[in-house]
C-alpha positions in Angstrom: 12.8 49.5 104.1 9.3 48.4 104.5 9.1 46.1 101.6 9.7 42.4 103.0 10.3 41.2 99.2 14.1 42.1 99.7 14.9 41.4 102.7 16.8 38.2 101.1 19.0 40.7 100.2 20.6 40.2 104.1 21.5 36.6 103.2 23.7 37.8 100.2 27.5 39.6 100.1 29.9 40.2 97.6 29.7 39.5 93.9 26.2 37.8 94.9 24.5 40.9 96.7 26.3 43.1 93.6 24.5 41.6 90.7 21.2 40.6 92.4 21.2 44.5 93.5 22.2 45.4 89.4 19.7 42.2 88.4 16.8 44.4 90.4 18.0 47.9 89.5 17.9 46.9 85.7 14.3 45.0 86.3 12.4 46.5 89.6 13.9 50.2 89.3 13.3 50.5 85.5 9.4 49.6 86.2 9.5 51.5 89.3 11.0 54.9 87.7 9.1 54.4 84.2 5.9 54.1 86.4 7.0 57.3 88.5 7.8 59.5 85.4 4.4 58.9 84.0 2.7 59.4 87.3 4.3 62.8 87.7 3.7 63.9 83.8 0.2 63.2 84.5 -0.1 64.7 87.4 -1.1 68.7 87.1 -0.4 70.2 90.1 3.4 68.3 90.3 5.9 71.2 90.2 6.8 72.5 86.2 10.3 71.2 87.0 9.3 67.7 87.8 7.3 67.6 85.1 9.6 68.4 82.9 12.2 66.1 84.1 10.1 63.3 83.8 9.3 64.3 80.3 12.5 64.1 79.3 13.2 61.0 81.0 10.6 59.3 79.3 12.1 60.9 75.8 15.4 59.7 76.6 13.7 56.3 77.5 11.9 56.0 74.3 15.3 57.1 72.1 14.0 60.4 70.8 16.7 62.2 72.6 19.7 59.8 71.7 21.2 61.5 68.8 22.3 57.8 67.8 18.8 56.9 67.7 17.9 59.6 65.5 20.7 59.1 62.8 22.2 61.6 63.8 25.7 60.6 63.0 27.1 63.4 60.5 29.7 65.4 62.0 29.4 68.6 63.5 30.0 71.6 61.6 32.9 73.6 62.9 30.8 76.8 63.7 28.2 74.6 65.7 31.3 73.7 68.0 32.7 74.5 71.4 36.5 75.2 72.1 36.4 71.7 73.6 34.8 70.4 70.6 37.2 72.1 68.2 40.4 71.0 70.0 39.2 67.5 70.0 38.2 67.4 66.3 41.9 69.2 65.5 43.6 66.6 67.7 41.6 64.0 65.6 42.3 65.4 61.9 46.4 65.7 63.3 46.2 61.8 64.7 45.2 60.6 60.9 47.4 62.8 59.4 50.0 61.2 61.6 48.8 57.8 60.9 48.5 58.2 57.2 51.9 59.6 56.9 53.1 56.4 59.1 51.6 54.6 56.9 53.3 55.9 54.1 56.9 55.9 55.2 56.2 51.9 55.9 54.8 51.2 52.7 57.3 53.5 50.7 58.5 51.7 47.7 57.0 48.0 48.8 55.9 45.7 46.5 53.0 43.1 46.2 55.2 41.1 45.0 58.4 41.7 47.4 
């Protein structure tokens, strides 16, 4: 490495030299990669598929291509599905039904006032 800033990084180990490394991943990398995206989206003659990677990673960055950012949050419709979708969403209707009907049979003929 020819940056000298980090070479404190040889006096840490363990749980110190893990979180300063996640501290500087989180702070220095962000910049770092945010700074590199926009260099390579701006740069014409960078290959189609870098461009378009760093795109994307700056749509991602910015939330446009987190469905949770978009409201996104109705359910899929069944059509729109895979088979790993559907078995998932069929595993999750039976899991209620089971829970409802547990539900039920616990309840059954109890009172408020019991």
């Amino acid at each position: 490495m020819s940056d000298n800033s980090y070479r404190y990084l040889d006096d840490l180990d363990g749980d110190a030299l893990r979180a300063e490394i996640i501290r500087l991943a989180r702070t220095d990398g962000i910049r770092e990669a945010f700074r590199s995206a926009i260099s390579i989206c701006r740069d014409s003659k960078a290959p189609a598929q870098a461009r378009s990677n760093a795109q994307r990673t700056l749509l991602t960055i910015g939330g446009l291509l987190d469905h949770r950012d978009r409201g996104d949050d109705a359910k899929k419709d069944p059509a729109e599905m895979d088979g790993v979708e559907l078995q998932a969403e069929v595993e999750r209707i039976m899991r209620e039904g089971r829970e409802r009907s547990t539900v039920r049979r616990l309840t059954a003929g109890a009172s408020a006032f019991d």
